[in-house]
N, C-alpha and C positions, 0 to 999 in steps of 0.2 A: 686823142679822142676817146678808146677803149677806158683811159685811166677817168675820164671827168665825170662818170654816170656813177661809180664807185665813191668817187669824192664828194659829189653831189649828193649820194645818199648816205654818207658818213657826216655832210655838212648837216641834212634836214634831220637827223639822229640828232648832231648835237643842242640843234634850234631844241626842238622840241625836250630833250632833259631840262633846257635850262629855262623854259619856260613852263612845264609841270611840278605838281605840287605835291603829289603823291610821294615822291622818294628824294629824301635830304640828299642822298650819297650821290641819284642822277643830277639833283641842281650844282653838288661842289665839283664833281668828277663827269663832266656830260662824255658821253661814249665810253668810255676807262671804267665807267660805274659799272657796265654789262657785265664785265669781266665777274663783278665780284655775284652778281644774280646766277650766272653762271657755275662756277664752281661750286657754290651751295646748292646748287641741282644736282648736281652727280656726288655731292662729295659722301653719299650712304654710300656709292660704289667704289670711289677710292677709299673709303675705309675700308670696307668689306673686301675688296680683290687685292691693294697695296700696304694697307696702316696694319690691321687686327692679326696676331697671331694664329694660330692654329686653336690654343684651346681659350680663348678671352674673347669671342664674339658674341652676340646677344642679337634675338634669344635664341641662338645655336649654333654653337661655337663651329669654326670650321672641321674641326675631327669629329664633330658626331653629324655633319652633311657629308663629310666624306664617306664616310664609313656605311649610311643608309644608301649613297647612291651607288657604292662599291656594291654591298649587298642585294639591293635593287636591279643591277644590273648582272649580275652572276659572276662580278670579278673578283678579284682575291682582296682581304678586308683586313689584311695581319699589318704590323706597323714593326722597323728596324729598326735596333737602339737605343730599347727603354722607353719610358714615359716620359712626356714634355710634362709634367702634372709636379707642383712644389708637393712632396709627401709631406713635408711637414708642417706646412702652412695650417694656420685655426681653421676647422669649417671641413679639412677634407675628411671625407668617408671614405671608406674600405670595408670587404665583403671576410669573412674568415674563410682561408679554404684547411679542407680536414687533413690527416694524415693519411688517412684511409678512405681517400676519391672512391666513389660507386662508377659501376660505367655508365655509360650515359643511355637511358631506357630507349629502344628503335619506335616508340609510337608517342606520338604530345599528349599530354592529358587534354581533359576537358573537364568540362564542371558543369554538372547538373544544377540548371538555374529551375525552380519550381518548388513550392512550399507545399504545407497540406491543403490550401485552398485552391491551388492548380493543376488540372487536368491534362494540360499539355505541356509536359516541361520540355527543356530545351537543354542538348548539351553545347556550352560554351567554349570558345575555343581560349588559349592563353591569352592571345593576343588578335583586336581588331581593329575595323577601324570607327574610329571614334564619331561624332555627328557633325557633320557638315550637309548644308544646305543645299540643292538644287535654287541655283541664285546667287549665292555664295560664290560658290562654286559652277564654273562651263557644265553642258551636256557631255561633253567628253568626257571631261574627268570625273564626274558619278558614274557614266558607261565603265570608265577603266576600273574604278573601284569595286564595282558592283561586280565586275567581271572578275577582278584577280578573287573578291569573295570568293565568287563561285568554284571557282579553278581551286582554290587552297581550301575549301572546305571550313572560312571563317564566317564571323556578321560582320553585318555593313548599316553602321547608325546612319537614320534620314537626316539628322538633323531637326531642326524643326519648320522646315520651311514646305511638306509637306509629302505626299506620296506622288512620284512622278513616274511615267515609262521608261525614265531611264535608269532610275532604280529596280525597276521591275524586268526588262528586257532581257539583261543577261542572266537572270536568273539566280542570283545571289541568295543567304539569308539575310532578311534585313531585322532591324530591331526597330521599330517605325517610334518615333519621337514626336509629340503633342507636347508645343509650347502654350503660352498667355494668350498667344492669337488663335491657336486652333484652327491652325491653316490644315485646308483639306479636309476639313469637318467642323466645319464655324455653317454658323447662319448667317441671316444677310444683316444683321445688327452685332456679328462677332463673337455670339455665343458658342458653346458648345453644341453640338449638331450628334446626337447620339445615334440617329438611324446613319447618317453618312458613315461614324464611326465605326459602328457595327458590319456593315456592307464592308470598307477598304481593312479591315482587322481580319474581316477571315480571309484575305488571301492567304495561300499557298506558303509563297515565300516570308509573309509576316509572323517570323516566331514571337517575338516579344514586343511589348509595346511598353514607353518610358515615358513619364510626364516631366519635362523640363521647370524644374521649381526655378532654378539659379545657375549661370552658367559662370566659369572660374574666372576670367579673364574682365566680366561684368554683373557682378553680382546687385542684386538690385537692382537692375533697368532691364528692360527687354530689349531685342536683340534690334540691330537696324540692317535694313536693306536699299539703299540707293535706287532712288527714282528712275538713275538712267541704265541700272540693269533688271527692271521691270517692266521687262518686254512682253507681248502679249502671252507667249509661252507663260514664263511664270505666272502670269498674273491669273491665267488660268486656273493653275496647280494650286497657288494659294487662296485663291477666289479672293482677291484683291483689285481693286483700279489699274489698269495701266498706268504706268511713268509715272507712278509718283511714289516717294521714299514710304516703305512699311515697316511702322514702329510697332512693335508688338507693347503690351502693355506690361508696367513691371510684377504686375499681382495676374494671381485669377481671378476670373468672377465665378465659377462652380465652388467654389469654397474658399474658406476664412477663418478656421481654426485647424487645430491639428486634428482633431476628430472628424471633422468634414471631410480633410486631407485622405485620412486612412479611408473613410465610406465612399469617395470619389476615384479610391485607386481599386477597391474593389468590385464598383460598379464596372468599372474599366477593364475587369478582368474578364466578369460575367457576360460584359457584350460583347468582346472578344472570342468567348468561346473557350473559354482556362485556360487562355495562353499566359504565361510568365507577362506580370506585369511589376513595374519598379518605377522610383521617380530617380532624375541627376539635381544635385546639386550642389552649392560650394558652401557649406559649412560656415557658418557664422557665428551666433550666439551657441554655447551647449546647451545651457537651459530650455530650448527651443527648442532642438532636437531631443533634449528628454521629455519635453512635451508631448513630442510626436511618439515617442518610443511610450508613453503612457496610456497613449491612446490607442495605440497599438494591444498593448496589454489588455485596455477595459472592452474594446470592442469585439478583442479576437480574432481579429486579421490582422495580417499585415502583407505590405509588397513581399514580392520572390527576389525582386533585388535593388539595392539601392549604388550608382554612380556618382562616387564621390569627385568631382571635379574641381582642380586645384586653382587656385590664384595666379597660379605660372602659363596657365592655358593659353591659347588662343583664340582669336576671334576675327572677322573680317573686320569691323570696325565698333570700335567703343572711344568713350572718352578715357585722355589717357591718367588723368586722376583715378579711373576707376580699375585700368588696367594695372596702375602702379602701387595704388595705397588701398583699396577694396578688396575684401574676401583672403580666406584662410588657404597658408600653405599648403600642398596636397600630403604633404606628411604628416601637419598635423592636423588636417582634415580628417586623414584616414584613420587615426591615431583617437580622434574624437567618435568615430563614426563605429570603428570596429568595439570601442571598448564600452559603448553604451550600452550598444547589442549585446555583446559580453554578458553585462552586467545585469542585464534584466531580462538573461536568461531566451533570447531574440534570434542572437548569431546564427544559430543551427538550421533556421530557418529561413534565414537573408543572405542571399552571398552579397558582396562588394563589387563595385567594377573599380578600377582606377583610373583617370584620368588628366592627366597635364604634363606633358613633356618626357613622355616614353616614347624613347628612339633606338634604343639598344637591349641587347640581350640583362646588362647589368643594369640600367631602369627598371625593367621589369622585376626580376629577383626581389629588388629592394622595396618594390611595392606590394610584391606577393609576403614578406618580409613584416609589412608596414603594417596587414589586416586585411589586403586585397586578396579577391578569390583569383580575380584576373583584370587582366589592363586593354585601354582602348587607348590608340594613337591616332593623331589628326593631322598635324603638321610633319610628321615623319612619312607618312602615306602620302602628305601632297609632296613632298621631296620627292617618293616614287613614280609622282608622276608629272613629274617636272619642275616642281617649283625650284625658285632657285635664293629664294628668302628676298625677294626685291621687295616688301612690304607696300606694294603697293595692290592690297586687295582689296580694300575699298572706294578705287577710282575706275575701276572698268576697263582700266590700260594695263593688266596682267600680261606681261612681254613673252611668259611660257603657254596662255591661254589656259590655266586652271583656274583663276578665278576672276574670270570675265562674261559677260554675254554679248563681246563683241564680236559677231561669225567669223571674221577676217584674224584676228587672235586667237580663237580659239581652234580652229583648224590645225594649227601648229601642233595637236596633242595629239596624237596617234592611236588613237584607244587599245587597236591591237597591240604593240608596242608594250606601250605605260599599263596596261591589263597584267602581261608578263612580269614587269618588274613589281607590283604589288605583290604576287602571287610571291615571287622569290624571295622580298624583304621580309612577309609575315613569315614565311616559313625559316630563314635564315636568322631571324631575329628567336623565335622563340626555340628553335633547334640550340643558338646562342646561350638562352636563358635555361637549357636544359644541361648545356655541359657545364656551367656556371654552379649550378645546384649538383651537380655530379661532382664536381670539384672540392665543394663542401664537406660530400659525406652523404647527401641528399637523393635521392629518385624522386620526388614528388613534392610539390608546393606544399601538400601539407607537412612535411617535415622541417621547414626552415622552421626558426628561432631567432626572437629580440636580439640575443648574444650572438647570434651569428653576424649585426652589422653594428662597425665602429667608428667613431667619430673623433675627431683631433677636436679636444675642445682647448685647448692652450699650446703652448709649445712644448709643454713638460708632461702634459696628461690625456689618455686616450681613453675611454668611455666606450661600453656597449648601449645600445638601446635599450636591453634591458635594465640596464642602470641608472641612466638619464631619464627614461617615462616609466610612466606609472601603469600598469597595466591592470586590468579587475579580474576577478575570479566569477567563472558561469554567477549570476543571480545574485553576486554580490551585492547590488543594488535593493533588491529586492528583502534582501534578509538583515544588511547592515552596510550602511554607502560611508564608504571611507570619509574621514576630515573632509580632504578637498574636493569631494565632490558631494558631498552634504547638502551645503547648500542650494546650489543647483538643484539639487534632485527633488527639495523639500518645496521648492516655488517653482517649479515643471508645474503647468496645467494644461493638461487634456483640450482644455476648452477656449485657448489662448494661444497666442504666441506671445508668451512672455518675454519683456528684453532685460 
């Protein structure tokens, strides 16, 4: 009797495959087909915990999760026995260390972000954390982040999903982020909202404020947020509808040229109050960006910083054509970014931020290396606070509760906790990237050099940076623009975005 209610429902199982029309494999294989729905549901986790090696995982390989959550948590981060890494394979990189190591300085630097048009500069830390959304991301995990800020004395990017209490509560610096939507200072038709703007810019804690042009991971479209984690909370903060999915739009409507651009970043500074203001974006056409760097020129302002963010970023959810084939590597975004500045005489007055797939002490290096002043991390900071790479952040079933708004998941994050281990990864991480540059020969970011990083580019031949790119001399641009970048430079206009 106990065995017939099992049989019975293993019988109505098979009725129904083989009378549905939905799935071939339930009408040829009725019940035996489960099997196969089944193992393609878990099988990201038997890759991930039984198939992928230690360093072949994507997009983060098991030794650089190990290694953030060792650091994160205060354990020991060293590895026995060499490197699992082919040295001679095409493609790999390596740092140069000097004969004559420096010790390693007892205090991090920072970097003065603020040009001659700001009043309130800000010193920057090495290493922050990157923009991530309240929405995006649980209430916990902005609490934890916001908190280990405050605790390690770094900034904590909003995101763009807009300014919340729980960015605010623990007291962090934050660097408040204004995307397409101008969430938290939109109007009730989506525009730009200047007086709201002005009101939430001069908190306390708002050092800097960043206009979201493009973000790496989706260049071109504006960011998406799922209906079912726009709960009234959010919906609040971003002054949006409840439950239903918020598409920011891919352009702005405050401006439409690159001169607009530059007059819209400095409006943005003046209703701030001089705080450091800059835009993020992912690098696309150059001619574009020497647009903007034109405009900069004719107008006489320009941003205190620009965040260049790479192709390799992350996102909660985009399309994955735009994650895969859209937008410029962050090397040679930054590569684009620093040498324009360079060239037209700009630099000295702009720092860089760097962003997309800085997790270690030697990410950072090679981006301070690359043209960056300093670097923001996103996904290394949610590893801090629990994540455990399950990619499922854009369904609201986040199993660590960092990026969910489901109460019951998210509860699982400890804020006190996951608060601590922020605090230890920033500081471990960039302590990291200090003995790195001690190793060299180096005390201070501004000391590194192109020849100081190399690249296997064949099996026979190793290349430095400086020999592989091309790099411009201060106002080169200005005075005489090399061959290959002639061109470009000649069809930059001010009053366009040329493609």
């Amino acid at each position: 009797m106990c065995a017939a209610v099992p049989l019975t429902l293993v019988g109505l199982l098979g009725v129904w495959d083989l009378a549905q029309r939905k799935h071939s494999v339930l009408r040829n294989y009725p019940v035996l087909g489960h099997a196969r729905f089944l193992l393609e549901r878990i099988r990201p986790e038997l890759q991930q915990y039984f198939v992928e090696r230690n360093y072949d995982g994507r997009p983060f390989d098991r030794d650089t999760r190990s290694i953030v959550y060792e650091r994160a948590k205060g354990t020991a981060a060293e590895e026995p026995f060499g490197t699992e890494r082919d040295v001679y394979e095409t493609g790999y990189e390596f740092l140069v260390p000097s004969m004559a190591p420096r010790p390693v300085p007892q205090t991090p630097p920072r970097i003065r972000i603020g040009g001659p048009d700001c009043t309130r500069p800000y010193d920057m830390a090495l290493l922050n954390v990157s923009a991530m959304s309240f929405g995006s991301l649980s209430a916990n995990a902005v609490l934890a982040l916001n908190g280990g800020a405050a605790a390690g004395g770094f900034a904590h990017d909003t995101g763009e999903g807009g300014l919340s209490e729980y960015h605010l509560r623990p007291g962090g610096d934050l660097v408040w982020e204004i995307g397409t939507g101008y969430f938290g200072c939109r109007t009730d038709d989506g525009a730009f909202n200047p007086a709201e703007f002005a009101e939430k810019a001069a908190h306390d804690q708002v050092k800097c404020v960043s206009l979201k042009l493009s973000q790496g991971a989706k260049p071109g479209i504006g960011g998406v947020l799922p209906g079912a984690k726009v709960n009234a909370e959010i919906a609040r903060v971003r002054e949006v509808p409840q439950g239903e999915t918020v598409i920011s739009p891919p352009y702005h409507r405050e401006f439409s040229t690159p001169r607009e651009l530059v007059r819209f970043i400095a409006r943005m500074r003046e209703l701030s109050g001089g705080k450091p203001t800059g835009f993020k974006l992912c690098p696309g056409s150059r001619r574009q960006f020497l647009s903007v760097c034109k405009a900069m020129l004719e107008e006489g302002t320009a941003p205190d910083f620009i965040i260049v963010d790479g192709a390799e970023g992350g996102t909660g959810a985009a399309p994955l054509e735009f994650a895969d084939q859209l937008g410029t590597p962050l090397t040679d975004g930054l590569l684009t970014v620093h040498n324009a500045l360079i060239g037209t005489g700009l630099r000295d007055r702009i720092r860089i931020g760097a962003s997309g797939k800085i997790a270690t002490g030697a990410d950072l290096v090679k981006r301070l290396l690359q043209g960056a002043d300093y670097g923001n991390a996103a996904r290394a900071m949610m590893f801090a606070v629990g994540c455990i790479q399950a990619q499922r952040c854009h369904t609201n079933t986040c199993p660590t509760g960092v990026t969910t708004q489901d109460p019951r998941r998210a509860r699982a994050l400890d804020v006190g906790d996951k608060t601590i281990r922020v605090q230890r990864l920033q500081q471990a991480t960039v302590a990291s990237a200090q003995q790195i540059m001690a190793s060299m020969g180096v005390t201070e970011p501004a000391g590194l050099r192109p020849h100081m990083l190399r690249r296997r580019v064949d099996p026979f031949t190793v290349r430095s940076y400086e020999e592989m790119y091309e790099w411009l001399a201060p106002g080169q641009l200005l005075a005489e623009a090399p061959e290959s970048w002639a061109a470009d430079w000649q069809a930059a206009d001010p009053d366009r975005f040329t493609v």
